[in-house]
C-alpha positions as CSV (number, residue, x, y, z in Angstrom):
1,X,-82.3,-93.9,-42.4
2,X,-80.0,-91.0,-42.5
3,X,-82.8,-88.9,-40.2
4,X,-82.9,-92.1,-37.8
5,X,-80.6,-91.4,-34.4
6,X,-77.5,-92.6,-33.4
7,X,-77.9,-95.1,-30.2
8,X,-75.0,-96.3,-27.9
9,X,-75.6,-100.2,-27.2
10,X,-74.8,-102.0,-23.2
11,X,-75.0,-105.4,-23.2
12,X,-74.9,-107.9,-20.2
13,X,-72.8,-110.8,-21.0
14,X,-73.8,-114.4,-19.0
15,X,-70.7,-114.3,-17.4
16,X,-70.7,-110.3,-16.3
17,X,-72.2,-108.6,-13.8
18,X,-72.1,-105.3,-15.4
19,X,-73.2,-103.9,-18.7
20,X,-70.0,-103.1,-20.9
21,X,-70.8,-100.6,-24.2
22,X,-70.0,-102.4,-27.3
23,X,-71.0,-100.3,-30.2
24,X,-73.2,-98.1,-31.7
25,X,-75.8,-98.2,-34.5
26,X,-79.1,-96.0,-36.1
27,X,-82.7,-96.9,-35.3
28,X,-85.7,-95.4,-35.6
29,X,-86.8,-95.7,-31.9
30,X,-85.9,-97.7,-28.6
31,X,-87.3,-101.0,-29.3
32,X,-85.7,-101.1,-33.3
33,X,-82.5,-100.4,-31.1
34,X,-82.5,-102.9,-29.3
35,X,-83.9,-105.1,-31.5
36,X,-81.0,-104.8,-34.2
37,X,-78.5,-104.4,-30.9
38,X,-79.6,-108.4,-30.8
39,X,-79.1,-109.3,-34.1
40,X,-75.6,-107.6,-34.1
41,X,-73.9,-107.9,-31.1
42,X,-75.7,-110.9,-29.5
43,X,-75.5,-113.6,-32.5
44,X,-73.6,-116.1,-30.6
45,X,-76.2,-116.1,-27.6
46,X,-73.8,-114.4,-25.6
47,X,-75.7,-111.5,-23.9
48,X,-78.5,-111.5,-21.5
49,X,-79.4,-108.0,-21.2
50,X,-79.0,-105.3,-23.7
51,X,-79.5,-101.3,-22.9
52,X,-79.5,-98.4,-25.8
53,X,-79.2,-95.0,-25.3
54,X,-79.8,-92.3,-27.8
55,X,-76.1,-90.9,-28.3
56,X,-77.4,-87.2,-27.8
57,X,-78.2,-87.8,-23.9
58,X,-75.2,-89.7,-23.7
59,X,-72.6,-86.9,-21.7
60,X,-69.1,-87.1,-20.7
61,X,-66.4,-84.5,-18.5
62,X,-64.7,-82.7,-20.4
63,X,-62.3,-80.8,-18.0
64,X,-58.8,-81.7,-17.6
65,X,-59.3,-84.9,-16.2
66,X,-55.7,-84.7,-13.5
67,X,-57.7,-81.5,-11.8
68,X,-61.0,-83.1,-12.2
69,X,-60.6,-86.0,-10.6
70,X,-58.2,-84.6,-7.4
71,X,-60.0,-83.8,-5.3
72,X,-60.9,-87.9,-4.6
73,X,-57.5,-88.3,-4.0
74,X,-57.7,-86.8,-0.2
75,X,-60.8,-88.3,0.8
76,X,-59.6,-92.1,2.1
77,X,-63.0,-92.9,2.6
78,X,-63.7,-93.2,-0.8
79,X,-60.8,-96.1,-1.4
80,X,-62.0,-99.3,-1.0
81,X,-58.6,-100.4,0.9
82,X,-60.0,-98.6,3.4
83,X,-62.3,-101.0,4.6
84,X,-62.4,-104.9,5.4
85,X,-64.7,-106.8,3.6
86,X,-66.5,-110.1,5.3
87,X,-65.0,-113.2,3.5
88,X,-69.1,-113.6,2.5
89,X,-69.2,-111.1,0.5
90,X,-68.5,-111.6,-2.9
91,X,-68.5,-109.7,-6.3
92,X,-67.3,-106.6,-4.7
């Protein structure tokens, strides 16, 4: 077990439209993953979707996130207050 890889667990909750990352745990391959993802974060029947990812292709910024994330602040476009949603749309 100590040789197996770490895997980062998504599920999909019934209620949620996105997958939120609840924990991580070791298996030998994809489909142990997401087998034991089931039988430990899903026990009360509460997910309907479950992704793993092996924690080594898992990568994140590491700059200095005030300077790394500037440069969205002078494009307006990119703020969704900038445009007007139809009342029909929903889940935006």
């Amino acid at each position: 077990m100590k040789d197996w890889p770490l895997w980062e667990v998504f599920i999909r909750s019934k209620q949620g439209l996105s997958h939120k990352h609840v924990g991580s745990l070791h298996a030998a391959d994809a489909q142990m993953a997401i087998e034991n993802a089931r039988d430990v974060y899903c026990r009360r029947n509460e997910g309907i979707s479950i992704w793993v990812v092996e924690s080594k292709y898992m990568h994140a910024s590491t700059e200095d996130a005030e300077a790394f994330f500037d440069p969205a602040n002078d494009k307006i476009y990119r703020h969704p207050t900038f445009y007007d949603l139809p009342d029909e749309v929903k889940h935006m």
